[in-house]
N, C-alpha and C positions, 0 to 999 in steps of 0.2 A: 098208465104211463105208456105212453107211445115214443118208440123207437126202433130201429132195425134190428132184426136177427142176427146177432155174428155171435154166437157162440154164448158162451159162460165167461162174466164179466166181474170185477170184485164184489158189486152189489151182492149178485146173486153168491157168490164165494162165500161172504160174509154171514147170506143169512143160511147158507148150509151148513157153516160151522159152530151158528148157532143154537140152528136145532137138532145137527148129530152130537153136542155137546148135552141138552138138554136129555135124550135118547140114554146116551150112554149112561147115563147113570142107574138106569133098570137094566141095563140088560144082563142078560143070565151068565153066571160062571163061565170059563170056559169047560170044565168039567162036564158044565151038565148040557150045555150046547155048544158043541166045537162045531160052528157050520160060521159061513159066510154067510153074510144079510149085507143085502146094497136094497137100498130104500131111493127111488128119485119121484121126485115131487115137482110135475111140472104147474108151474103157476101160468092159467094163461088170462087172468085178468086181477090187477091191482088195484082196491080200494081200503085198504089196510093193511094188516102186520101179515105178508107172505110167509114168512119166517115162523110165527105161530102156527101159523094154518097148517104148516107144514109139520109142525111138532102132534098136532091133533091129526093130522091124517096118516102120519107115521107111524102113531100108537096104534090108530085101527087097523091098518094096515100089516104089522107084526104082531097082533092080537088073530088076527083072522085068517095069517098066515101060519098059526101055530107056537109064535114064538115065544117061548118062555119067560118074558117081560116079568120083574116082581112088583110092578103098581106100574099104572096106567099115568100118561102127562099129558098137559092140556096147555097151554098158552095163551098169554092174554097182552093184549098191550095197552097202558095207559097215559096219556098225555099230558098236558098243561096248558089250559092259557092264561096270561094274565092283562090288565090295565094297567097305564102310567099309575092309577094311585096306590099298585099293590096291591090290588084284590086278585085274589088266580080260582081257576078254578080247574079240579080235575076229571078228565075226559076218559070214559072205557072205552076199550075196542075203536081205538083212533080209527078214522077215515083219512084218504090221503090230501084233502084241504088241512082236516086237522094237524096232521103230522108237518103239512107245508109250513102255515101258518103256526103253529105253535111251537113252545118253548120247549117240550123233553116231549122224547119218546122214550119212554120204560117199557122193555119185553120181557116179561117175567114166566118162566117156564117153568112146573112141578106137578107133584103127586099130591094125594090129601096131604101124604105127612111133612111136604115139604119144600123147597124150591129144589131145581136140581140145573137151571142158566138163568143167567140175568145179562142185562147189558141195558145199560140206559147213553142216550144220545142227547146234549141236552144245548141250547143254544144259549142260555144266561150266564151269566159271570157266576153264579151258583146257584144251591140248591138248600133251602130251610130245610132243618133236620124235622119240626111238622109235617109240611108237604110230603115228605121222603117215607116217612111212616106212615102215612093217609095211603099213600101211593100203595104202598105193600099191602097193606088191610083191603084196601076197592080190588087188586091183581089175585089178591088172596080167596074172596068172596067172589067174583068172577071166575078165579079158574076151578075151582069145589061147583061152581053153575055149569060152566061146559064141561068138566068132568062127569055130570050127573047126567047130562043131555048126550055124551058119547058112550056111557053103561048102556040106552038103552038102544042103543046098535049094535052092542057088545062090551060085555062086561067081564069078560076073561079070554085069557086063549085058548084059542080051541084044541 
């Protein structure tokens, strides 16, 4: 996406608060870490889910900063297209045609054990309780794939 520089704009608002929500869900007591963590994530080129990418380099990044994280989060986004006769099919790790052109963007962010943000965007009058479970099982299997692809950068904090 090509546009001017002028600051931080709801876009970007949006998808910070979507992956400091995803975040927060590991991070440590305040007991056992009373510090400040500011995490920024500059994205300087978009071809998919900024917002994930951001949850995956966030982890590494308070993993290799020390921080006492209790499981590692990975993010993943998956899409939709479909045909007038009803046949859909679902897309991993949208690209930004895809996300143009198609019907939902599902960002699904967690640990092995679990989701911990979600937020789906979707452009059809609705959404099959099928597809919606597909959706979770492919975001599911996908983020356990880049979870396993970011252990071998680092697989605990230091």
């Amino acid at each position: 996406e090509v546009r001017p520089v002028r600051g931080v704009g709801r876009r970007e608002i949006g998808h910070g608060a979507l992956a400091e929500k995803a975040l927060e869900a590991v991070r440590p007591p305040d007991d056992e870490f009373a510090y400040t963590v500011r995490i920024v994530s500059d994205i300087t080129e978009s071809n998919g889910s900024s917002s994930m990418a951001s949850v995956c380099g966030g982890t590494l990044a308070l993993m290799d900063a020390g921080v006492p994280i209790t499981k590692p989060v990975a993010g993943i986004s998956i899409g939709l297209i479909s045909d007038e006769n009803g046949r859909h099919e679902l897309l991993t790790d949208i690209a930004g045609e895809e996300d143009h052109f198609g019907e939902m963007d599902f960002k699904v962010a967690g640990s092995v054990d679990g989701i911990t943000a979600i937020q789906l965007d979707i452009k059809a009058e609705g959404l099959a309780h099928d597809i919606m479970i597909e959706a979770l099982k492919r975001a599911k299997a996908a983020r356990i794939k880049i979870l396993e692809t970011m252990a071998q950068a680092i697989d605990k904090p230091r």
